[in-house]
Every structure is written in C-alpha cells, then in structure tokens.
C-alpha positions in Angstrom: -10.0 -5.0 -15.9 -9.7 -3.5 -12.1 -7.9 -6.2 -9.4 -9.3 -5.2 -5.8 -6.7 -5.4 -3.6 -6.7 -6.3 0.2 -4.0 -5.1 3.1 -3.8 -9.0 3.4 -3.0 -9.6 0.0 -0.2 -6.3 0.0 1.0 -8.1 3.2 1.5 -11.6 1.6 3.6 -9.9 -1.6 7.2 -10.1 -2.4 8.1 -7.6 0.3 11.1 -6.7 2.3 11.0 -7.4 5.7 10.4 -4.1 8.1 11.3 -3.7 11.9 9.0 -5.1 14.1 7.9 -2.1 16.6 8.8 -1.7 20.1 6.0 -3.0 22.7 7.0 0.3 24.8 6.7 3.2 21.9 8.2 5.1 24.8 11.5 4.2 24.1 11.0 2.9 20.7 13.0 4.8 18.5 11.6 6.6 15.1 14.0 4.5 13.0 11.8 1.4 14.4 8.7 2.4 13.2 9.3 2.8 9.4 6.6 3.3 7.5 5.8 0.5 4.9 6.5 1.3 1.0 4.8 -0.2 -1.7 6.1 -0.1 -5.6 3.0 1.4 -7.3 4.1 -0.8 -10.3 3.2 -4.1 -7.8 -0.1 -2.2 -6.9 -1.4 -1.3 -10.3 0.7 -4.7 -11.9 0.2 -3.7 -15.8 -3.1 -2.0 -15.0 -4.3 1.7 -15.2 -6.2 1.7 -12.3 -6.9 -1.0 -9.4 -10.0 -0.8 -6.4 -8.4 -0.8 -2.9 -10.8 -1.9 -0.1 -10.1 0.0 3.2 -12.6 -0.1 6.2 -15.4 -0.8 4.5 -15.2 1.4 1.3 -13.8 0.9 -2.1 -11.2 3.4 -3.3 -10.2 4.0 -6.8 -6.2 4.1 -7.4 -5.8 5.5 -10.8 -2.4 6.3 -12.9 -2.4 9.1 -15.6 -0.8 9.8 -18.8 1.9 11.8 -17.0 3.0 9.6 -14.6 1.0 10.8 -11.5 -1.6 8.7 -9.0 -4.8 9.4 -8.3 -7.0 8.1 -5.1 -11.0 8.8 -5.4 -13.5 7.5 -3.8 
C-alpha cells in the first residue's frame, strides 16, 4: 500500500515549530531561515515506499534493505 503525501499534509503533522523568516532577507540572518526536517519514519509511517506529489508530478520515496532512501520519478 503507497500513502501519497501532500506539502499540506507534512505541514499539518506533529511538527516543531520553525522561525518564521525575515520580510527583509537583507538583514535576515542564516540562523532564521532553517531549513525544515522531516523524520523519514513520519514520511514512510510503517511503509516501504510512499508517492510524494510535487508540482504536478508524482515521485516515488522508497527505503531499502540497508537503510538508505531512494527518490525516482
């Protein structure tokens, strides 16, 4: 069974909050703009591989025997 998953539906998980950017990135500082991490265990959630939408095409987020992810197309 594959679970498509949506940015929407990521956004709307148990995550932790992150700093809201600076209007003027000019004197935004790089610690402000954190990039967002995502457990793969809450991605994948007992699966071995999930679709992910993303601007109009479906990607394939696969994990292998050995512990390592794979993103197809």
């Amino acid at each position: 069974m594959q679970a498509t998953l949506t940015a929407a539906s990521l956004l709307r998980s148990n995550s932790p909050e992150l700093p809201t950017p600076r209007a003027d990135r000019s004197s935004a500082r790089l610690d402000d703009m954190v990039a967002a991490a995502v457990d793969s265990s809450a991605l994948l959630r007992g699966q071995k591989a999930v679709s992910i939408s993303h601007n109009g095409s479906v990607y394939r987020l696969q994990a292998t025997k050995l512990g390592k992810l794979i993103l197809t197309k």
